[in-house]
C-alpha positions as a Markdown table, in Angstrom:
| # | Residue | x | y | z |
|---|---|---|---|---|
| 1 | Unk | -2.7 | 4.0 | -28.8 |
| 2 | Unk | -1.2 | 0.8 | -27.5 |
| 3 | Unk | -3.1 | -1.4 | -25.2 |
| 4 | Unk | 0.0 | -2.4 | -23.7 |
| 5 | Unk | 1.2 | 1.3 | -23.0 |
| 6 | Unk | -2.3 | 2.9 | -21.6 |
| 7 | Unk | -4.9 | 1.5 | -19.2 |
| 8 | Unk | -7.8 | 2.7 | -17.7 |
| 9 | Unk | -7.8 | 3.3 | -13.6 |
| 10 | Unk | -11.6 | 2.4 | -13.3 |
| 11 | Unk | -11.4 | -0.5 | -15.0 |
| 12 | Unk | -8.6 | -2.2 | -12.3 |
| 13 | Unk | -10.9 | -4.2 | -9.9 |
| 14 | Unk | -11.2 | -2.7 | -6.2 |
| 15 | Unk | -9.6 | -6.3 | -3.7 |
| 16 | Unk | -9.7 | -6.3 | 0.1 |
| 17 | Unk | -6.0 | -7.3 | 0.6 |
| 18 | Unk | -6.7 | -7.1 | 4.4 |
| 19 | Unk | -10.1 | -6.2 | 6.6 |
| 20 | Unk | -11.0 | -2.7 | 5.4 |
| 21 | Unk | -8.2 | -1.9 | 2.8 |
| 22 | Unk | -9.6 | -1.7 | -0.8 |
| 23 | Unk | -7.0 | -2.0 | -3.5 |
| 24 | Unk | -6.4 | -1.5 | -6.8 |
| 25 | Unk | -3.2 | -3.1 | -7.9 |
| 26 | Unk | -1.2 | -3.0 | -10.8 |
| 27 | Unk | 1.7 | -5.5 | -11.8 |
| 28 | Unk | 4.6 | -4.9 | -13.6 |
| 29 | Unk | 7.6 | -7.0 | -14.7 |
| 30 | Unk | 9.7 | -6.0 | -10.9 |
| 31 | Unk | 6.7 | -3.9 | -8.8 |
| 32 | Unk | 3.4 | -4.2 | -7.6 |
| 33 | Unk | 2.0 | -0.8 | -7.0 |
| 34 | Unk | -1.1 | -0.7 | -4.5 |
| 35 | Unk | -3.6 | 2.4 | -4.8 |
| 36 | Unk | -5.9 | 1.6 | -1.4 |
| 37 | Unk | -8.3 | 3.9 | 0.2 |
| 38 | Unk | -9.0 | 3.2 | 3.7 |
| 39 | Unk | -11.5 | 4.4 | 6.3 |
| 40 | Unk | -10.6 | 6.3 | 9.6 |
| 41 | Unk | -9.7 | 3.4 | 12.2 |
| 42 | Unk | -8.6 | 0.3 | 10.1 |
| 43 | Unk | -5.4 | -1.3 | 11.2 |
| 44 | Unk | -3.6 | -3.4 | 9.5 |
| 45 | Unk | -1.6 | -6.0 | 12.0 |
| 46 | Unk | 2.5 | -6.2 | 12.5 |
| 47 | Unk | 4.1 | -8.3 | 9.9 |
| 48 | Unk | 6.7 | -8.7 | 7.8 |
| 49 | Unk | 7.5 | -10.1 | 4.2 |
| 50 | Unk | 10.8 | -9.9 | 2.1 |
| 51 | Unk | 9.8 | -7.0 | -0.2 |
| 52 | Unk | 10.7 | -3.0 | 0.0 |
| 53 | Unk | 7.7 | -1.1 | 0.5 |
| 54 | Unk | 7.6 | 2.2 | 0.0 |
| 55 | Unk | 4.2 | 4.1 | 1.2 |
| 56 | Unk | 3.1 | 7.3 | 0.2 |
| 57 | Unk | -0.4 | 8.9 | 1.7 |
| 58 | Unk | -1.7 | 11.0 | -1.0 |
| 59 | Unk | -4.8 | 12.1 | 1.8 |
| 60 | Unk | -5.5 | 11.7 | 5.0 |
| 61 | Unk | -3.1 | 10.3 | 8.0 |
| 62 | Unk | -2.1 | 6.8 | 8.6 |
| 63 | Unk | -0.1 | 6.2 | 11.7 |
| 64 | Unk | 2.4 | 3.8 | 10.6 |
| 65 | Unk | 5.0 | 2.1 | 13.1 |
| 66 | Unk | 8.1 | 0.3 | 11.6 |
| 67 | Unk | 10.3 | -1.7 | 13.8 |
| 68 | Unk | 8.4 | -0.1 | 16.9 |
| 69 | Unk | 9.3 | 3.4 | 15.6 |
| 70 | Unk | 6.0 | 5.2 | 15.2 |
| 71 | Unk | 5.2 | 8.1 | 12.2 |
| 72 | Unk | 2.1 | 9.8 | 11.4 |
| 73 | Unk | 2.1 | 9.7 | 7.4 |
| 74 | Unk | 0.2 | 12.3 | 5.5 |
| 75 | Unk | 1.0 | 14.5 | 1.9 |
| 76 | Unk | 4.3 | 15.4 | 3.7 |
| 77 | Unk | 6.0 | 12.8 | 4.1 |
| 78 | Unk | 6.4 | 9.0 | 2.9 |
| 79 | Unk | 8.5 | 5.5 | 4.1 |
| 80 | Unk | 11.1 | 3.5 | 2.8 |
| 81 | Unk | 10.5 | 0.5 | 4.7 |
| 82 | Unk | 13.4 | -1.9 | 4.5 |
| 83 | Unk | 12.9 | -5.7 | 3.4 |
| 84 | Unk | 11.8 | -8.3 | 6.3 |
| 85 | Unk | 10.9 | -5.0 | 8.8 |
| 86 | Unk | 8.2 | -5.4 | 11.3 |
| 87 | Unk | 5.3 | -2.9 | 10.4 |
| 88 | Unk | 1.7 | -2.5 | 11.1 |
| 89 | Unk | -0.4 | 0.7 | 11.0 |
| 90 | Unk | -4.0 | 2.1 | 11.4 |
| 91 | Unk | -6.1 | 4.9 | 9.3 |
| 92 | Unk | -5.9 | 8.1 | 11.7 |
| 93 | Unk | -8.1 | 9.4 | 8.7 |
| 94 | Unk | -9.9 | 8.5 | 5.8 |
| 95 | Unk | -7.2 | 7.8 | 3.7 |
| 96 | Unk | -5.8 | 6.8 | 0.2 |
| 97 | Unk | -2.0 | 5.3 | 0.4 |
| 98 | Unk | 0.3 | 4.2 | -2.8 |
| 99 | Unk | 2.3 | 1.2 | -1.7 |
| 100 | Unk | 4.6 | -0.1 | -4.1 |
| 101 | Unk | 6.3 | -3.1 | -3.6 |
| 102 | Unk | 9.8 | -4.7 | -5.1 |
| 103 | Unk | 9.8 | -6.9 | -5.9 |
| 104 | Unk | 6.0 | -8.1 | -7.4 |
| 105 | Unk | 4.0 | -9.6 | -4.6 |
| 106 | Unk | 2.9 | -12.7 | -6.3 |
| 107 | Unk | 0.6 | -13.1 | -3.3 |
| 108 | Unk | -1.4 | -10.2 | -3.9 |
| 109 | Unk | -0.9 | -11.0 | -7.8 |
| 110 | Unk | -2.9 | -14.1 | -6.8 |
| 111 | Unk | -6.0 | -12.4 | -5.2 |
């Protein structure tokens, strides 16, 4: 088996990419893709940045509002959140989110 082709999950280092969201993040050639568990009550703030994200709670609820329109996100349901869109959100629940990003944040790349 290739290196290049298979990896191994635990060995990604966990980052805080913002107060209370622990990451695992994986690179590739056009996407970043962001496995992060968060605990009930974290929040991240309203931003923006130039990437489509699209978020996908795999447990849990995050309340996530996008151009002041409001969702509760669980297994359900997911977001396709548009380039440059305001969005900021908070952990209902414990919770564990996939963002991925196009295309790579090279900020997060950085970390």
């Amino acid at each position: 088996m290739s290196n290049q082709v298979f990896h191994k999950f635990t060995e990604i280092k966990t980052k805080e990419v913002a107060p209370g969201f622990f990451s695992k993040l994986i690179h590739t050639s056009g996407n970043t893709i962001n496995f992060i568990d968060v605990k009930q009550g974290n929040s991240i703030h309203r931003h923006q940045h130039p990437h489509e994200q699209y978020s996908f709670v795999i447990e849990g609820k995050f309340e996530l509002v996008v151009n002041d329109v409001p969702m509760v996100l669980d297994a359900e349901n997911f977001a396709l959140i548009p380039s440059n869109a305001w969005h900021s959100g908070t952990a209902i629940t414990d919770c564990k989110i996939i963002d991925i990003f196009n295309p790579v944040r090279e900020d997060y790349r950085a970390l």
